[in-house]
C-alpha positions as CSV (number, residue, x, y, z in Angstrom):
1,X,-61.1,-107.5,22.2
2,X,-63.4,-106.6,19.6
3,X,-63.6,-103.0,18.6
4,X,-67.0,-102.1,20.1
5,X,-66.0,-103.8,23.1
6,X,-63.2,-102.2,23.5
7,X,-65.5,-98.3,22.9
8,X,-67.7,-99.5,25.1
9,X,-65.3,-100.5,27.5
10,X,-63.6,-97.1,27.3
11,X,-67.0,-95.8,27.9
12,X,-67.4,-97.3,30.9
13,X,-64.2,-96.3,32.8
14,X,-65.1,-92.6,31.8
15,X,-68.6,-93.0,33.1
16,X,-67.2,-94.4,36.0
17,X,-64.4,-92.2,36.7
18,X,-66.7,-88.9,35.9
19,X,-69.6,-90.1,38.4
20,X,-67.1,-90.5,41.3
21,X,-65.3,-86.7,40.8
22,X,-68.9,-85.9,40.6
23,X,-69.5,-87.4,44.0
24,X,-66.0,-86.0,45.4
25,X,-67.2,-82.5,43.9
26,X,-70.4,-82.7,45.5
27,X,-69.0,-83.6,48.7
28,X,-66.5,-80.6,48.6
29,X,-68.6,-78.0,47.8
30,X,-72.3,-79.0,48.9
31,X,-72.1,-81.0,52.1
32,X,-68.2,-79.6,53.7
33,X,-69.6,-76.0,52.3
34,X,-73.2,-76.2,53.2
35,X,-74.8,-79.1,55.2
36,X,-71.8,-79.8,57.5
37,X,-70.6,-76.6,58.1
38,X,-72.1,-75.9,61.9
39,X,-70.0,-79.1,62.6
40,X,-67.1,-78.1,60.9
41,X,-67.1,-74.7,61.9
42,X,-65.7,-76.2,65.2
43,X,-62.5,-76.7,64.2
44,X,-60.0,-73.8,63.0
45,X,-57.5,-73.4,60.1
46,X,-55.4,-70.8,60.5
47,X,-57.6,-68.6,62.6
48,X,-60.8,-69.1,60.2
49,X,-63.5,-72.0,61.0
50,X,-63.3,-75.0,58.8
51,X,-66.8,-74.8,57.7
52,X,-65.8,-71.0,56.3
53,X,-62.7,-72.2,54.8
54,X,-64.3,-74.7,52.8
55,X,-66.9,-72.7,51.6
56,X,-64.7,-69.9,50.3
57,X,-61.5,-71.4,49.6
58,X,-61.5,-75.3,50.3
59,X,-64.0,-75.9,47.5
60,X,-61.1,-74.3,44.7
61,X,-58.3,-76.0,46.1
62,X,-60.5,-79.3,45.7
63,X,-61.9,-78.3,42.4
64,X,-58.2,-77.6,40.7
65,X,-57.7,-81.1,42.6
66,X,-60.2,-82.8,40.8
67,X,-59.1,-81.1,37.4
68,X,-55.6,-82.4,37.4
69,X,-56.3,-85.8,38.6
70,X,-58.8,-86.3,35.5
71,X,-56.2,-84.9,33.2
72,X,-54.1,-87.6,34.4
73,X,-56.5,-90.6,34.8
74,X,-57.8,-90.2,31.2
75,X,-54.5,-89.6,29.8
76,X,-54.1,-92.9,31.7
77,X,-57.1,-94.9,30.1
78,X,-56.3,-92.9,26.5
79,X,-53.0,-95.1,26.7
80,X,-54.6,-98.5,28.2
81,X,-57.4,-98.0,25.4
82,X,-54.9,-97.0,22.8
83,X,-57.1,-93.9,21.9
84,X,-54.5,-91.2,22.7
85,X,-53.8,-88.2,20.7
């Protein structure tokens, strides 16, 4: 594989990867904290409605999520890429 290939290539699995933690991310904290909360407020965790939880502390949990499985998926394509530190 070529050089610029193999950037471009690399490119595209960060692009890729980024765009679907964006989604996940969106999905955490606009719809399951904003747009579906009414219908999530329906079920309880731990005495608190759903829809609260993830609005206030759901959304973090899913963030710190999202941070650690990038950390480890891009370590992952440094390696396959062979542009690791």
């Amino acid at each position: 594989m070529a050089d610029s290939e193999k950037r471009k290539a690399y490119w595209r699995a960060n692009l890729r990867l980024t765009l679907v933690l964006l989604v996940i991310w969106f999905s955490i904290s606009y719809l399951c904290g904003i747009v579906f909360v009414e219908q999530l407020n329906a079920i309880r965790i731990g005495g608190y409605k759903l829809g609260f939880w993830f609005a206030q502390q759901g959304s973090m949990y899913g963030f710190i999520a999202i941070i650690f499985f990038y950390a480890s998926r891009m370590a992952a394509l440094d390696r396959k890429f062979d542009v690791n530190e």
